[in-house]
C-alpha positions as CSV (number, residue, x, y, z in Angstrom):
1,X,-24.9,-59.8,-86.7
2,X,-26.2,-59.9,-82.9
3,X,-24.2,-59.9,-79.9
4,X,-26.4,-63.1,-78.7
5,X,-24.9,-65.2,-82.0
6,X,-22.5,-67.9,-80.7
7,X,-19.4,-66.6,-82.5
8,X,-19.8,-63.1,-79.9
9,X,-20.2,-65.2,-76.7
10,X,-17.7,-67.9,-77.2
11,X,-15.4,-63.9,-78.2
12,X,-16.7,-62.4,-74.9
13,X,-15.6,-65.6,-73.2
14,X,-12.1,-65.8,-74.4
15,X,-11.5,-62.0,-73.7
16,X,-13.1,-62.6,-70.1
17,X,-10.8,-65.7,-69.7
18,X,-7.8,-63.5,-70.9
19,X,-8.7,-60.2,-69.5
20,X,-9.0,-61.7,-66.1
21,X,-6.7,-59.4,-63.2
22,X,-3.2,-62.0,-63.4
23,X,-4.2,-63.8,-65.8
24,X,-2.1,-62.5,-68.9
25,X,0.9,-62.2,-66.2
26,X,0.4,-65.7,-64.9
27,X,0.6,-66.9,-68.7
28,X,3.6,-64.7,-69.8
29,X,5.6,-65.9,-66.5
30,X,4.8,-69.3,-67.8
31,X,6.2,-68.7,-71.3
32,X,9.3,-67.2,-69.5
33,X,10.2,-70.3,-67.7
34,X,8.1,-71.0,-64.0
35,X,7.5,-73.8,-63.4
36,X,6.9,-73.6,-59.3
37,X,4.5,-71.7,-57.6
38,X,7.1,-69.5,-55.6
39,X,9.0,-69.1,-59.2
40,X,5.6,-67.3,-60.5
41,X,5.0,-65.4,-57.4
42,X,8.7,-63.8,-57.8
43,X,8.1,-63.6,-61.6
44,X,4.6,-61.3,-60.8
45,X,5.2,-58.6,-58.3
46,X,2.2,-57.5,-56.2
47,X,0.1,-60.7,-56.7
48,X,-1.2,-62.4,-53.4
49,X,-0.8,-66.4,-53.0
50,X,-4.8,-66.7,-52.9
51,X,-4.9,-64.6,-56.7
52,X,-1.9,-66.6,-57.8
53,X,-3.6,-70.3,-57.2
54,X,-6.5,-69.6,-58.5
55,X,-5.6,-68.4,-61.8
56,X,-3.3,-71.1,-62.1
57,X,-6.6,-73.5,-61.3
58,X,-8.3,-71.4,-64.0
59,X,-6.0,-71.7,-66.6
60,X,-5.5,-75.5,-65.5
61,X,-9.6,-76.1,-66.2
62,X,-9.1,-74.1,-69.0
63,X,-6.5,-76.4,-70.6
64,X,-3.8,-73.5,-71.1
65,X,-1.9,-74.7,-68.3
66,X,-0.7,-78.0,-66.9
67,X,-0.2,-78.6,-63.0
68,X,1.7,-81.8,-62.3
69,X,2.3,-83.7,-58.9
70,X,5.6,-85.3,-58.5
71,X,5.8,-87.8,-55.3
72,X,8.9,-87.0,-53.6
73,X,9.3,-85.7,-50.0
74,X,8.1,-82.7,-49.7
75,X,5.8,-83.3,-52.8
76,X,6.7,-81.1,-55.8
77,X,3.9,-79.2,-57.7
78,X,4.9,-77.8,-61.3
79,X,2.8,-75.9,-63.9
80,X,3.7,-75.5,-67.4
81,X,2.3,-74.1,-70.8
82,X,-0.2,-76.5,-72.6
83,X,0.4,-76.7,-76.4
84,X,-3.0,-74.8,-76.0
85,X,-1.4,-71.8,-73.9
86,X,1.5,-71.7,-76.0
87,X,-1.1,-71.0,-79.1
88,X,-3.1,-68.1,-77.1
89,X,0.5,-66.7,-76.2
90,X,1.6,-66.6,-80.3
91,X,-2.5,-65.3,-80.9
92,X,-1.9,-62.7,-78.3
93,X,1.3,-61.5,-79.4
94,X,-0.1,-59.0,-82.0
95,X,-2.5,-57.1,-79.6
96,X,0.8,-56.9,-76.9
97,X,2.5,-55.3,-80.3
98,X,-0.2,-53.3,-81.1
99,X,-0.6,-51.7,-77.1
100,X,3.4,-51.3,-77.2
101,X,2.4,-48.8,-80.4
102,X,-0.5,-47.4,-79.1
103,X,1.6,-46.5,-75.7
104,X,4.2,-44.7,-78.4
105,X,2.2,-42.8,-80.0
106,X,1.0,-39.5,-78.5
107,X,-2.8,-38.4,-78.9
């Protein structure tokens, strides 16, 4: 098997998506309930507004999160899992069990 087949990129994509700085904390606050931007900046200590908004663009082109407007006055934004995040969050929940283990376990 070569690196170059289609099967390692589209792999090397998903853990560059995933392995992104904020990206797995952006997701997990998700999960946990934020739905407004100053909900996930509370939610994820140490991460700058700039970071936060563009991972949440990422995962919104990515189809793992959903951003929607609602018209009132100010205008409310709101992000929330896509069926499609909610799926990388249960395919992800293995490796977080695994590092837990691995952290446990003294070389």
């Amino acid at each position: 098997m070569s690196i170059d087949e289609p099967s390692c990129r589209v792999f090397a994509d998903a853990l560059e998506l995933v392995g992104r700085r904020w990206t797995a904390a952006v997701l997990l606050a998700a999960h946990r309930g934020a739905r407004r931007f100053g909900e996930y900046r509370s939610a994820i200590e140490g991460i700058s507004d700039r970071l936060l908004a563009l991972r949440l663009k990422e995962l919104e082109q990515e189809g793992l999160v959903a951003r929607t407007v609602i018209p009132s006055t100010p205008v409310q934004i709101r992000y929330a899992l896509t069926d499609e995040g909610e799926r990388l969050l249960s395919v992800l929940q293995p490796l977080i069990e695994w590092s837990y283990r691995r952290m446990t376990v003294s070389p």
